[in-house]
LUMBARO-569410 format. One record per atom (N, C-alpha, C): residue in one letter; x, y, z. Coordinates in steps of 0.2 Angstrom, whole numbers, plus 2048, in hexadecimal, padded with zeros to 3 digits. Layout:
<sites>
AXYZ
...
</sites>
This chain:
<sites>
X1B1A9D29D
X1AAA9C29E
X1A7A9C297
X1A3A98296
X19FA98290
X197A9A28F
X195A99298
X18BA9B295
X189A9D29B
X186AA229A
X187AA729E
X17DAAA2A0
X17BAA62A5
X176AA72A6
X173AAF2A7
X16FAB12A2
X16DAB52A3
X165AB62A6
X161AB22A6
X159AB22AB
X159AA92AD
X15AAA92B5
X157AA32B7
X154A9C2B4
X14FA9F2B5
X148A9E2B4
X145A9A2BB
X13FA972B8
X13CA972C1
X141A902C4
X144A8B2C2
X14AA872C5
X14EA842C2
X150A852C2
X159A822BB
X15EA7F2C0
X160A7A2C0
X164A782C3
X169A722BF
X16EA742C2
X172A6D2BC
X173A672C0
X170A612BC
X170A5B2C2
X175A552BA
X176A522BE
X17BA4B2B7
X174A432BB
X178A3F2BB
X174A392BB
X173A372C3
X176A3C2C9
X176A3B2CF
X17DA392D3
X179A382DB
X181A382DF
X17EA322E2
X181A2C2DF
X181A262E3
X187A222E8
X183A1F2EB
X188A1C2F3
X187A1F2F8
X185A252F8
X184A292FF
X180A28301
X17CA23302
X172A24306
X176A2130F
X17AA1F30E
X17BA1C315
X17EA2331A
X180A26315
X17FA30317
X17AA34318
X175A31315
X16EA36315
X16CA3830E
X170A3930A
X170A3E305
X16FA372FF
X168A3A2FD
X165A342F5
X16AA362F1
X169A332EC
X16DA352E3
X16DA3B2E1
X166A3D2E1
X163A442DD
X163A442D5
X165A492D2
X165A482CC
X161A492C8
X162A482C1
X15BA4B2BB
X155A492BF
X14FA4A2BE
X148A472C0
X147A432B9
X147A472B4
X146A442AF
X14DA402AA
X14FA392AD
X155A362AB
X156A352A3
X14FA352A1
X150A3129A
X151A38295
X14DA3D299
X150A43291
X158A45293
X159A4629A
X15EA4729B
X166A42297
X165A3E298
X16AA39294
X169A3928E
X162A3A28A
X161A3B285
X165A41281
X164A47284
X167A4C284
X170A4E284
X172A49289
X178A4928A
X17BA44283
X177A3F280
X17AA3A27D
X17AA3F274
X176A43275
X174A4726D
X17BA4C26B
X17FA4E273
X183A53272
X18BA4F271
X18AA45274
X18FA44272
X191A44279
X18DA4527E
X193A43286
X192A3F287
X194A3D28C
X192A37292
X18CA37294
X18AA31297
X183A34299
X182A362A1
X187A352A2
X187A3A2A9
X18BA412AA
X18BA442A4
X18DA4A2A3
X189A502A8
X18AA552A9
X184A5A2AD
X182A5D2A6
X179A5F2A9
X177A622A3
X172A682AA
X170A6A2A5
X16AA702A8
X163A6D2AA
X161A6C2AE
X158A6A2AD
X155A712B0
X14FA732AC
X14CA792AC
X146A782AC
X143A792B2
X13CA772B3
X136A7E2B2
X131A7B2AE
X12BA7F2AB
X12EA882A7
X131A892AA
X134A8F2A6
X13DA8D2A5
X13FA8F2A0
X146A8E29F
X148A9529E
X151A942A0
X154A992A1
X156A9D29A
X159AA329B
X15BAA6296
X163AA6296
X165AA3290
X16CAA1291
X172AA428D
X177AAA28C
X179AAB286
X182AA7286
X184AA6280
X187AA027C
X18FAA527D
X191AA427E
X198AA827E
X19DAA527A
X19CA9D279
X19FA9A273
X19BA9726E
X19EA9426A
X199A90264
X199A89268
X192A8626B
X192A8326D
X18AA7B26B
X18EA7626A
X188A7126A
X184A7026E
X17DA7026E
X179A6D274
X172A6B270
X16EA68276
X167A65274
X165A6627A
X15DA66279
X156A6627B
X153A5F27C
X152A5C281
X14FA56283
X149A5828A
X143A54289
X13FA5528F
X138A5928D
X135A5F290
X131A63290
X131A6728B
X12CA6A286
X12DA6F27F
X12CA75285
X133A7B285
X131A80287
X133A85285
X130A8527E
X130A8B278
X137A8E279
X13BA89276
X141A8A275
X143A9126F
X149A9526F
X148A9A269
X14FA9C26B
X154A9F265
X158AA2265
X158AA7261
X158AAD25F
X15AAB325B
X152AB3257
X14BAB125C
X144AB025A
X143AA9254
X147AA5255
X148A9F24F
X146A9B255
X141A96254
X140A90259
X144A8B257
X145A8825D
X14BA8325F
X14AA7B25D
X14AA7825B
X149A6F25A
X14CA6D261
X147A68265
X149A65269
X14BA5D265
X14EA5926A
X151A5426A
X154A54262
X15AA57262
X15EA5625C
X164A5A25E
X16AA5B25C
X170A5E25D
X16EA65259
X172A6A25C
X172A7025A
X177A7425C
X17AA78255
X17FA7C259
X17CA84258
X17EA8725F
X17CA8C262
X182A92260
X183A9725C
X189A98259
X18BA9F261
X191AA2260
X194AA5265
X18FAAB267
X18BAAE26B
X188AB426B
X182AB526A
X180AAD26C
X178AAC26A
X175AAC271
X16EAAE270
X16CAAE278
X165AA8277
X165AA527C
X160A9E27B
X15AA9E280
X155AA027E
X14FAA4283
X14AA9D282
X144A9D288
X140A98287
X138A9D288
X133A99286
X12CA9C287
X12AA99289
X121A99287
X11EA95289
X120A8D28B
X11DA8928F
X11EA80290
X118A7F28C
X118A7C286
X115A7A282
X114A72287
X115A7028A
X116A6828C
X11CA66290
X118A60294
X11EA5D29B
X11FA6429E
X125A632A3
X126A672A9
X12EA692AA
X133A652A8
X13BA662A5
X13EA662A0
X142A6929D
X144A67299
X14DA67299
X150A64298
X159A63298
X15BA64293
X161A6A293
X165A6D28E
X16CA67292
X16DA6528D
X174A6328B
X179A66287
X181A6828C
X185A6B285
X18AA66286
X18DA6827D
X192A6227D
X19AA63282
X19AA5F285
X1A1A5E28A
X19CA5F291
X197A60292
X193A5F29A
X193A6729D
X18EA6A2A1
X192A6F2A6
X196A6C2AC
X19BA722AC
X1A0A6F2AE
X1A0A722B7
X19EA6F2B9
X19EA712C3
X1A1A6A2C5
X1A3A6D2CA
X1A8A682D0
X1A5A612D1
X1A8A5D2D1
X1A3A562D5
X1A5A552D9
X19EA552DE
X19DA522E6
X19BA4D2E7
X19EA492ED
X19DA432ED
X19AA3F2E5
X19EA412DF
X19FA392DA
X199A412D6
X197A442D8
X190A462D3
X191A4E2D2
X18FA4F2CD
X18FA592CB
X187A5B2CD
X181A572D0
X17BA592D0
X17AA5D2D6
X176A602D5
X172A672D9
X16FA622DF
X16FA632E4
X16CA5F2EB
X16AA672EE
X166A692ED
X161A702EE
X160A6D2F8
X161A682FA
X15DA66300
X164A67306
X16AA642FF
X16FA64307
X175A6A304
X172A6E2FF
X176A742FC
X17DA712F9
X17FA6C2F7
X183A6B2F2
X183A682EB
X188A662E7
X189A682E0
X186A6D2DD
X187A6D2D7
X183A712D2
X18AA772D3
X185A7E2D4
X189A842D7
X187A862DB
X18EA842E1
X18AA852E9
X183A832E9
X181A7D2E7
X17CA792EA
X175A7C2EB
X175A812E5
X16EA842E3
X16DA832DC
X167A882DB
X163A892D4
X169A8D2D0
X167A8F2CA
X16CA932C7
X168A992C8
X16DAA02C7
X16BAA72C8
X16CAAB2C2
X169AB02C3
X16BAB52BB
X170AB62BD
X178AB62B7
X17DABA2B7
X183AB32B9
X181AAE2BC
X184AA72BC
X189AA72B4
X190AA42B3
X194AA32B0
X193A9C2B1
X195A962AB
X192A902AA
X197A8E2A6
X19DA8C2A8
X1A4A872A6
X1A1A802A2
X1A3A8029B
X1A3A7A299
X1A9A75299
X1A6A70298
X1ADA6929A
X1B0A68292
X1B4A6428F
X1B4A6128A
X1B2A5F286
X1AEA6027F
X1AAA5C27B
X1B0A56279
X1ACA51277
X1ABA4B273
X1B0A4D26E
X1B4A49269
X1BAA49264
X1B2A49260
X1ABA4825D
X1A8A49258
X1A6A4E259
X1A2A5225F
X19FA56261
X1A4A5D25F
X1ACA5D261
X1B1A6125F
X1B1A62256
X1AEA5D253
X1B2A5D24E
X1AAA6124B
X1A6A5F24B
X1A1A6524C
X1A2A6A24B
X1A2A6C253
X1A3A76253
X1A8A7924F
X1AFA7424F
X1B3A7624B
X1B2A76242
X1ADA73242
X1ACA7523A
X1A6A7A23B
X1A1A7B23E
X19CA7D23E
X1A0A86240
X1A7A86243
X1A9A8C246
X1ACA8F240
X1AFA8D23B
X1B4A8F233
X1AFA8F230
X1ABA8B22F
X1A5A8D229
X1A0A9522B
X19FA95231
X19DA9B235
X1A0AA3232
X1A7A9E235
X1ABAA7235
X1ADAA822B
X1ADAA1228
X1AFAA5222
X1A7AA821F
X1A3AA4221
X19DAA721D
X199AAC21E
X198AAF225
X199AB422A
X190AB322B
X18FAAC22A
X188AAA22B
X187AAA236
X182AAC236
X182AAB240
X17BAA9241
X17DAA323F
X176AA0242
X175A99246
X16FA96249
X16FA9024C
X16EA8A246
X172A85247
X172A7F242
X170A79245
X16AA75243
X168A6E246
X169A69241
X169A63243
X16AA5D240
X164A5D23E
X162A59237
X15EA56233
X15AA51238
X15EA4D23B
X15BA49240
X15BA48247
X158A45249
X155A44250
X153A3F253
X151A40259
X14BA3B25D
X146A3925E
X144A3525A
X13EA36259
X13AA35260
X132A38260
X12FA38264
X12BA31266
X12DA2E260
X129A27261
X130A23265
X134A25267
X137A2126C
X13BA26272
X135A29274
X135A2E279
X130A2827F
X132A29286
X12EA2828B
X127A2828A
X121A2628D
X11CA2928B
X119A2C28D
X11CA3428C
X119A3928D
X113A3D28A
X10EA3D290
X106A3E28E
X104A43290
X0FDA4628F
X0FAA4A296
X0F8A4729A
X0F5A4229B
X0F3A3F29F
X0F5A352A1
X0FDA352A3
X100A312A3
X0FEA2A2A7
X100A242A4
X100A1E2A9
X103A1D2AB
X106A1C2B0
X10CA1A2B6
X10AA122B8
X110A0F2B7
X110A082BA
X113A062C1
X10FA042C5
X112A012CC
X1129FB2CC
X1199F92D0
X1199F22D3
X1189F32D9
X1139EE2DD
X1109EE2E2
X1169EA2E8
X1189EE2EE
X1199EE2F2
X1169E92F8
X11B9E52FB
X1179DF302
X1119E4305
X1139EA306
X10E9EE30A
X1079F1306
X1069EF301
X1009F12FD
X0FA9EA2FF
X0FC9E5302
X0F79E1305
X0F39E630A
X0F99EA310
X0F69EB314
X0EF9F2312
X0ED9F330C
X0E79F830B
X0E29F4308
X0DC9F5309
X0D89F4307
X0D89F4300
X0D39F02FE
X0D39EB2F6
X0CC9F12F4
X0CA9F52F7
X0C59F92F4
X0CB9FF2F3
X0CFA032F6
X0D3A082F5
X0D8A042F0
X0DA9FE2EE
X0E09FF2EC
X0DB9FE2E3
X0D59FB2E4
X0D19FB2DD
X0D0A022DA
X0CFA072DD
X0CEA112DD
X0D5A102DB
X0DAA102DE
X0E2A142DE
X0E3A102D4
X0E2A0A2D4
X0E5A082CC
X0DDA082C8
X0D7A0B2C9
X0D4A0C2C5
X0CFA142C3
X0D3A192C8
X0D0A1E2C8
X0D5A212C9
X0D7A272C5
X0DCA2D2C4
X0DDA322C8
X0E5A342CB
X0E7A392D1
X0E9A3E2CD
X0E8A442D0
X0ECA492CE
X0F3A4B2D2
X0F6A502CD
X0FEA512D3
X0FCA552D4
X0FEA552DB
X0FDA5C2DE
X100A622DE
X100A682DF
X104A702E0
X107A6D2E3
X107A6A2EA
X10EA672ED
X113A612ED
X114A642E5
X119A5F2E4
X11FA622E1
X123A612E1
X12AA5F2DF
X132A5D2DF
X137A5C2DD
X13CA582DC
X13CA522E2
X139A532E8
X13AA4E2F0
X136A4A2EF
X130A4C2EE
X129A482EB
X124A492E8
X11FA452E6
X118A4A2E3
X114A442E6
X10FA4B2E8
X109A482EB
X104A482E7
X0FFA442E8
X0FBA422E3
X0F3A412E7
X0EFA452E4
X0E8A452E7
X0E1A432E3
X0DFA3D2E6
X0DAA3A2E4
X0D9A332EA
X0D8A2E2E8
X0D3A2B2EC
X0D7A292F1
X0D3A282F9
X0D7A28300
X0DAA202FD
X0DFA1E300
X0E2A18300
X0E2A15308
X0DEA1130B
X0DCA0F30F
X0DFA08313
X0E1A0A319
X0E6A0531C
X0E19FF31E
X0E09F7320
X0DE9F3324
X0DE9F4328
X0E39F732C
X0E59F6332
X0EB9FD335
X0ECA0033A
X0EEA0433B
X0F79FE33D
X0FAA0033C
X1019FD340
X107A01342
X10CA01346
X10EA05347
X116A01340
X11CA0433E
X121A0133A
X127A0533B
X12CA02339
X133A05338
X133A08332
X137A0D332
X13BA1132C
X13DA0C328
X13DA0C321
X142A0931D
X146A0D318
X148A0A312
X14BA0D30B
X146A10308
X147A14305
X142A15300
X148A192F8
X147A182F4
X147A1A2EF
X144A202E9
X146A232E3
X142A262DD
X13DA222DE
X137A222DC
X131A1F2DB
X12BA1D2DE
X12DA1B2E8
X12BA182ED
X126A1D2EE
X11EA192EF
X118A192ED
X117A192F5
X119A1F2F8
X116A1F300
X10FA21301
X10DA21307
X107A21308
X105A23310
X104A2A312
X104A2D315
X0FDA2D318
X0FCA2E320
X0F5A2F324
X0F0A2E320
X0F1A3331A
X0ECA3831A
X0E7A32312
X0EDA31311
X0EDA2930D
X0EAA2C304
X0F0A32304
X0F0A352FC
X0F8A342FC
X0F8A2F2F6
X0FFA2B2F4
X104A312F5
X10BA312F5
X111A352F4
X115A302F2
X118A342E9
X11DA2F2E8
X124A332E7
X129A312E9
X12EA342ED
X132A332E3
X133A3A2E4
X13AA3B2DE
X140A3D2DE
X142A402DA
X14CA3F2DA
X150A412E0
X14BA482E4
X14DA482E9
X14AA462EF
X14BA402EF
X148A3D2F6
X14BA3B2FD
X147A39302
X14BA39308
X14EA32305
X152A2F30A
X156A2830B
X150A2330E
X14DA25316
X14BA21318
X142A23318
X13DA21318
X138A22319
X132A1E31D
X12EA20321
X129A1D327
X124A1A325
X121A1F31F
X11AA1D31E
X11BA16319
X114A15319
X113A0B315
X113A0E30E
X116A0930B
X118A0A304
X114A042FF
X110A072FB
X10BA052F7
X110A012F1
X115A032F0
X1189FF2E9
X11EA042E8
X120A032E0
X125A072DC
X123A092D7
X125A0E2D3
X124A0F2CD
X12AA0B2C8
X127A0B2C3
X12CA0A2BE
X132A0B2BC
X137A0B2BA
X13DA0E2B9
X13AA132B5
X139A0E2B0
X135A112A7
X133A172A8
X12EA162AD
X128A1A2AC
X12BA222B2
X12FA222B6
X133A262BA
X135A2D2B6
X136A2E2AE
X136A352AD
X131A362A9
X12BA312A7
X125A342A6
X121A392AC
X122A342B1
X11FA382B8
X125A3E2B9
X12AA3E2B7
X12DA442B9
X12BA4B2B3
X129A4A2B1
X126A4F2AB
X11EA502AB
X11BA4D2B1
X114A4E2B3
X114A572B7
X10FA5A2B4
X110A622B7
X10AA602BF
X109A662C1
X104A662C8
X0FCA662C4
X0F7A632C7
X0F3A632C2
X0F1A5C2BB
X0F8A5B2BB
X0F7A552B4
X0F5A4F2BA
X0EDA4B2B3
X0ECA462B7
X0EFA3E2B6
X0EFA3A2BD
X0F4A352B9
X0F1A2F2BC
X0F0A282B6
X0EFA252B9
X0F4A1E2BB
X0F2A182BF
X0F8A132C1
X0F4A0D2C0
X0FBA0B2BD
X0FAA032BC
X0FE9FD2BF
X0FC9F72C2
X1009F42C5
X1019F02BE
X1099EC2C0
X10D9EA2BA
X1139E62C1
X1139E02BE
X1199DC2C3
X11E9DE2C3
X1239DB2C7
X12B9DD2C7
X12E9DC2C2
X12E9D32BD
X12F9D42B8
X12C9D92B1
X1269DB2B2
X1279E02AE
X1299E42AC
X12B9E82B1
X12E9EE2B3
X1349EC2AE
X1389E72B3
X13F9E32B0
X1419E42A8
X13A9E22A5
X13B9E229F
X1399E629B
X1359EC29D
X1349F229D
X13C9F629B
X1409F52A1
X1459FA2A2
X14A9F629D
X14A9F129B
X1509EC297
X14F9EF28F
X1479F028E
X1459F0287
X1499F7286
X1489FE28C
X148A0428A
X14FA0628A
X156A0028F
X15BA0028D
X15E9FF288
X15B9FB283
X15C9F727D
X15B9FE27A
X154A03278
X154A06272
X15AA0C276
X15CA0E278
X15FA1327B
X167A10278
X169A0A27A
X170A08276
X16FA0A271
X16AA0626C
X168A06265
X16AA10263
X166A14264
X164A1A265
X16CA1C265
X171A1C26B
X176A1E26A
X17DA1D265
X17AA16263
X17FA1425E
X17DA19258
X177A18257
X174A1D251
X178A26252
X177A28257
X177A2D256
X180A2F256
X185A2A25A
X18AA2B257
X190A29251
X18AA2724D
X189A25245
X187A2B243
X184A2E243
X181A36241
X185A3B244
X188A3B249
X18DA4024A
X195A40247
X194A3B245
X19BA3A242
X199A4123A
X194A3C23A
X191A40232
X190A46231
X18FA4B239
X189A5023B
X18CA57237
X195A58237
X197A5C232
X192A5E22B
X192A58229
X18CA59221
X186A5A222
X184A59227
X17CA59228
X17CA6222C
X181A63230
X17EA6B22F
X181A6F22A
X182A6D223
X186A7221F
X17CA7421D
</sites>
């Protein structure tokens, strides 16, 4: 055992990139909400990207380090600190053996993803290691994490190894015990665009015909708030009524992360990581890949507005932000080769 939860916090749960192939089961993907710090995160420590990491929503846990361990901070600022030294988000860092990693205030966003280097290590269910809080599997036993939980790490990386292994003899001979970050990072100028009061982009949907062209004018020119009743299944959003033409009766279909339902009462609900498979109500559009952990980093309260953008947008949207993200990972395991010299 390596990390050994000492305070919860309000929901921790270790999700990887999701469990896919099973919707003809019932059971969606699940997985990070927010994908892009989470990969990020995983890519800084030198794993795979679908390593398991921690997500910690609005309060983070209190964690103590039983080994000298690699990890980063991607997602949510939630006043990260070890031994009262605040923590650098988005850079590598090692956490030396006996340190305890506490969080405070959310300065901003609503998650944030600890990465350590070699992944946490729990069982994988059907193809995934994520927490499914709905049908009570992966994760540990298919819950939140608890105070006093024990937290198994996997194998780091042969660069991430070579690391701790210098960071562990420069340690013990100098009898220095402290946390050590890289010079470098990620920067925020190619971060998602996380705001306080974010734009989300929608492709509109066959069934966005059927509302009214005064309602759909309000929906992408007037701003919704998320509601208190939201979270990981869906967030709902309150502002202007979205107005059917015609009442109809329809079939259940797919639905996806994203889907832009719209419900009686005609206050959008857009369905996230933990979503159903099938859905009844009429579907106004999709959100954006892009734009899906922006919106997962909106708190209850934050105002957001929407913009319609074609399917090819999106397309080239999601092409451009794979592009910097290769880019991103070659860089950074060019700097991890080097990252010995950069923590002396």
């Amino acid at each position: 055992m390596s990390i050994e939860v000492v305070r919860s916090g309000l929901l921790s749960t270790i999700q990887d990139e999701g469990r896919f192939g099973q919707r003809r089961y019932g059971i969606h993907p699940g997985g990070a909400m927010d994908t892009f710090a989470a990969r990020m995160s995983n890519m800084l420590v030198g794993n795979t990207r679908n390593a398991a990491v921690i997500e910690m929503t609005m309060t983070g846990s209190e964690l103590r380090f039983e080994e000298d361990q690699l990890i980063s901070l991607c997602g949510a600022d939630l006043s990260a600190m070890v031994d009262d030294m605040d923590i650098p988000m988005w850079r590598p860092i090692v956490i030396p053996a006996g340190a305890v990693l506490r969080f405070g205030r959310c300065r901003s966003g609503l998650r944030t993803y600890m990465a350590v280097a070699g992944g946490i290590d729990v069982p994988v269910i059907m193809g995934s290691r994520s927490t499914d809080l709905k049908t009570g599997i992966g994760g540990i036993d298919g819950r939140a994490l608890r105070d006093g939980d024990k937290l198994s790490i996997g194998k780091p990386s042969t660069e991430a190894s070579m690391i701790l292994d210098f960071w562990g003899t420069k340690r013990r001979k100098s009898g220095v015990h402290r946390v050590k970050a890289t010079a470098w990072y990620f920067s925020s100028n190619e971060w998602p665009g996380y705001h306080a009061e974010p734009v989300i982009r929608i492709v509109p949907g066959i069934e966005d015909r059927g509302f009214t062209e005064e309602s759909l004018r309000k929906f992408y020119e007037e701003s919704y708030l998320v509601s208190p009743q939201s979270d990981r299944m869906g967030y709902r959003m309150q502002g202007a009524v979205l107005e059917r033409k015609h009442d109809q009766n329809r079939l259940s279909e797919a639905v996806t992360y994203g889907t832009v339902q719209i419900p009686a009462d005609g206050q959008p609900i857009i369905l996230m990581a933990d979503h159903q498979t099938i859905g009844g109500y009429p579907v106004l559009g999709q959100v954006a890949k892009v734009d899906l952990p922006i919106l997962a980093q909106a708190r209850p309260g934050t105002r957001v507005t929407f913009k319609r953008i074609t399917s090819r947008e999106a397309e080239i949207l999601w092409l451009e932000q794979e592009k910097h993200l290769r880019l991103a990972e070659n860089f950074i395991r060019s700097r991890m080769a080097a990252g010995m010299e950069e923590l002396r």
